[in-house]
VEXSE-778126 format. One line per 8 residues: number of its first residue (from 1); their letters; for each residue x, y, z of N, C-alpha, C, CB. Coordinates in Angstrom, 3 decimals. Atoms other than C-alpha are relative to their C-alpha. Glycine has a CB too. Layout:
N
NUM) a) X/Y/Z/X/Y/Z/X/Y/Z/X/Y/Z ~ ...
//
This chain:
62
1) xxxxxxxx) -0.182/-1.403/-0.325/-107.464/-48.384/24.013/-0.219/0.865/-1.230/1.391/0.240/0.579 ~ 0.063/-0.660/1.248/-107.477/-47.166/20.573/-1.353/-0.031/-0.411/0.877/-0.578/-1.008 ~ 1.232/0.197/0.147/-111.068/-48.197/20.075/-0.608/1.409/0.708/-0.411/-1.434/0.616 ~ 0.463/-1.436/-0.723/-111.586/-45.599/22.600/0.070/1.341/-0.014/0.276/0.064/0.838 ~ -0.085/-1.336/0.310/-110.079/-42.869/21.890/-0.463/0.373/-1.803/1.636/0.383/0.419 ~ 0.631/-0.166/1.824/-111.360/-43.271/17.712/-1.279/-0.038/0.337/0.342/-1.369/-1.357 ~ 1.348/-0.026/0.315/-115.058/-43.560/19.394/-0.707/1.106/-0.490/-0.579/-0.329/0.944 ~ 0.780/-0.739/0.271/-117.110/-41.399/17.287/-1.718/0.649/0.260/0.272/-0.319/-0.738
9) xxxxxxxx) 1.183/0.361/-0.634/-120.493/-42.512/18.515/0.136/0.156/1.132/-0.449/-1.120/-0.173 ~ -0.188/0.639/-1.569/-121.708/-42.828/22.220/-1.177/-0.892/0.221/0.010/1.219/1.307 ~ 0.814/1.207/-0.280/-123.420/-46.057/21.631/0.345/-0.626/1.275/0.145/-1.009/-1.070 ~ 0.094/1.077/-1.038/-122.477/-47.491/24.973/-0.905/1.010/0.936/1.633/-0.662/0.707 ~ 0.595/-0.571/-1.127/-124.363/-44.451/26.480/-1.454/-0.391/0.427/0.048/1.343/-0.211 ~ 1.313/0.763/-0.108/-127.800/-46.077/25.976/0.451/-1.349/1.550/-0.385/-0.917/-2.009 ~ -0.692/1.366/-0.567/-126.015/-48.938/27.908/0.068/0.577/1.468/1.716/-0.519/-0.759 ~ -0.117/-0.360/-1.359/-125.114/-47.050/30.969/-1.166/0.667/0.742/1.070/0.819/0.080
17) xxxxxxxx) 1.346/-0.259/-1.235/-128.127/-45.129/31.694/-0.531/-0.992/0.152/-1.214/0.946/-0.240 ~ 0.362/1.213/0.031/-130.035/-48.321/31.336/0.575/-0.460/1.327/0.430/-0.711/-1.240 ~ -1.006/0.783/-0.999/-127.257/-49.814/33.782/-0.567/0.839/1.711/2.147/0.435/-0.591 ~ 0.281/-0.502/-0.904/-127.781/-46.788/36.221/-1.459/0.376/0.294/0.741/0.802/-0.011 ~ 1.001/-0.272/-0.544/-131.522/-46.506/36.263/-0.335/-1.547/0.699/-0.990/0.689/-1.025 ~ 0.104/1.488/-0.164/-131.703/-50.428/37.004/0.372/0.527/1.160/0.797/-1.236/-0.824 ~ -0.667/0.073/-1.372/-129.023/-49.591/39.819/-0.482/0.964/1.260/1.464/0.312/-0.255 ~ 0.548/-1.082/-1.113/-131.327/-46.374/41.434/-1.575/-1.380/0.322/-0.558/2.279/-0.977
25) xxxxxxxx) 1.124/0.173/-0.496/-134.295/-49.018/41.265/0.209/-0.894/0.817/-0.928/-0.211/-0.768 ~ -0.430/0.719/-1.101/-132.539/-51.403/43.258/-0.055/0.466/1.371/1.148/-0.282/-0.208 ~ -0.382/-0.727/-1.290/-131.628/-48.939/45.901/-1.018/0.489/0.666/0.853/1.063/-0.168 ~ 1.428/-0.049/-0.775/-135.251/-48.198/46.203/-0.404/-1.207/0.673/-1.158/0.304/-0.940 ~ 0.834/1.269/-0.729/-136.249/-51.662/46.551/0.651/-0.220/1.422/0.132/-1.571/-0.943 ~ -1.315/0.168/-0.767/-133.252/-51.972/48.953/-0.746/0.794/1.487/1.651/0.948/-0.903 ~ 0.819/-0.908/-1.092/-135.003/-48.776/51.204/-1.213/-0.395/0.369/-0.256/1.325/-0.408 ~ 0.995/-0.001/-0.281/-138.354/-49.886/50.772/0.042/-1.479/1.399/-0.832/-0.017/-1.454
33) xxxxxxxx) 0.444/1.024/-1.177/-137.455/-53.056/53.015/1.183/0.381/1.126/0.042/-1.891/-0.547 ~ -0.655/-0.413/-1.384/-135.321/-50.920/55.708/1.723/-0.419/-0.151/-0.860/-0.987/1.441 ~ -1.487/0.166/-0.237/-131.920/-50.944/54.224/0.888/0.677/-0.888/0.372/-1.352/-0.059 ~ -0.842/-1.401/0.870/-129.128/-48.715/52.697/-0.227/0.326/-1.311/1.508/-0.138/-0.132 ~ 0.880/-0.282/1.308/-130.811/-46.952/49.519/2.268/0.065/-0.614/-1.674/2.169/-0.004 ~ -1.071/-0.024/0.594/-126.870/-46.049/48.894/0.695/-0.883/-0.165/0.540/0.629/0.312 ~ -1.128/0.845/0.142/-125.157/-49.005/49.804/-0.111/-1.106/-0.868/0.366/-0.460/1.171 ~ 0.563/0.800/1.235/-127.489/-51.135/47.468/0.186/0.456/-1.310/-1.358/-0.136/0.070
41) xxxxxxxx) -0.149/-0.854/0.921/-126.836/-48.653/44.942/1.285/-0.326/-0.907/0.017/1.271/0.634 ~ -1.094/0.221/0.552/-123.383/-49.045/44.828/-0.178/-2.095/-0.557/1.319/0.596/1.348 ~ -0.280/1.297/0.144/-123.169/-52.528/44.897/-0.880/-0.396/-1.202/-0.241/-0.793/1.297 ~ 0.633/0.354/0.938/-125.856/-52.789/42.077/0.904/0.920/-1.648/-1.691/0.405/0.512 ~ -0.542/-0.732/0.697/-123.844/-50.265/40.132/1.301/-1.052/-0.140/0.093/1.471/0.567 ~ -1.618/0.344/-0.220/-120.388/-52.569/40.835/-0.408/-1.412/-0.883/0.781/-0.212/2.017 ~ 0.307/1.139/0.537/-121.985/-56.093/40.075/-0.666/-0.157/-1.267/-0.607/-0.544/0.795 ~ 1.474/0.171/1.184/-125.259/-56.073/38.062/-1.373/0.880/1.001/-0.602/-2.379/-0.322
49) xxxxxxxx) 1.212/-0.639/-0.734/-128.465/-54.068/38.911/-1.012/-1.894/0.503/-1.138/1.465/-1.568 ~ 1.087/1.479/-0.087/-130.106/-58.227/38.320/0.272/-0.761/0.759/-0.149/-0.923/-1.076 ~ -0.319/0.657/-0.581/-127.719/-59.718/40.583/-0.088/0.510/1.186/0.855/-0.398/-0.373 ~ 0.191/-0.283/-1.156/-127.723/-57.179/43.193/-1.794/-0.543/0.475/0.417/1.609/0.043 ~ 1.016/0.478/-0.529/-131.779/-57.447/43.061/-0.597/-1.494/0.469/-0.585/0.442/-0.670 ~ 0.478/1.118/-0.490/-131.876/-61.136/43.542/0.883/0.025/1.287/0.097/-1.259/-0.987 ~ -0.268/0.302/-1.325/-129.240/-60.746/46.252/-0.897/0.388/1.148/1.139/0.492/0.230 ~ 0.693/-0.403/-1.624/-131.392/-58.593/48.287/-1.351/-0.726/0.281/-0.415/1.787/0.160
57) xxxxxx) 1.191/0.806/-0.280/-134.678/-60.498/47.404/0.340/-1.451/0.826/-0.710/-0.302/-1.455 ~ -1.009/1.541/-0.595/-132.366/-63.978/48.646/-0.032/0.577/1.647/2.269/-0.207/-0.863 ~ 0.101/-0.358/-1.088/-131.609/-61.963/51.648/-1.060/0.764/1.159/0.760/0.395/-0.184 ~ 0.701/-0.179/-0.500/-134.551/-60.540/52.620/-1.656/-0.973/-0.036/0.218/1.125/-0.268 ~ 0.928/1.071/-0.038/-136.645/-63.842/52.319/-1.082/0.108/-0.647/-0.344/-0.294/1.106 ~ 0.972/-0.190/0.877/-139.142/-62.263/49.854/0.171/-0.828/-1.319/-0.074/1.390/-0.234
//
């Protein structure tokens, strides 16, 4: 906790956009084969953008 509130930098912000453009390209791939651009979104945002995209490639037999 103290780490946090002494951060001077916002080196983890590289980290999160990164995190959240991964998790919008999921949600495309997610739409492009007929299925919730949001609900892939989240779930790529919650897990991993790398784990959601192999789940949906696993589940959509591609």
């Amino acid at each position: 906790m103290v780490s946090l509130l002494n951060n001077k930098g916002n080196s983890d912000m590289p980290i999160i956009l990164l995190w959240l453009i991964f998790a919008i390209i999921v949600g495309f791939s997610a739409a492009g084969q007929n299925r919730s651009f949001f609900l892939w979104f989240f779930i790529a945002t919650l897990i991993s953008p790398l784990f959601a995209w192999i789940i949906l490639k696993v589940i959509s037999g591609k």
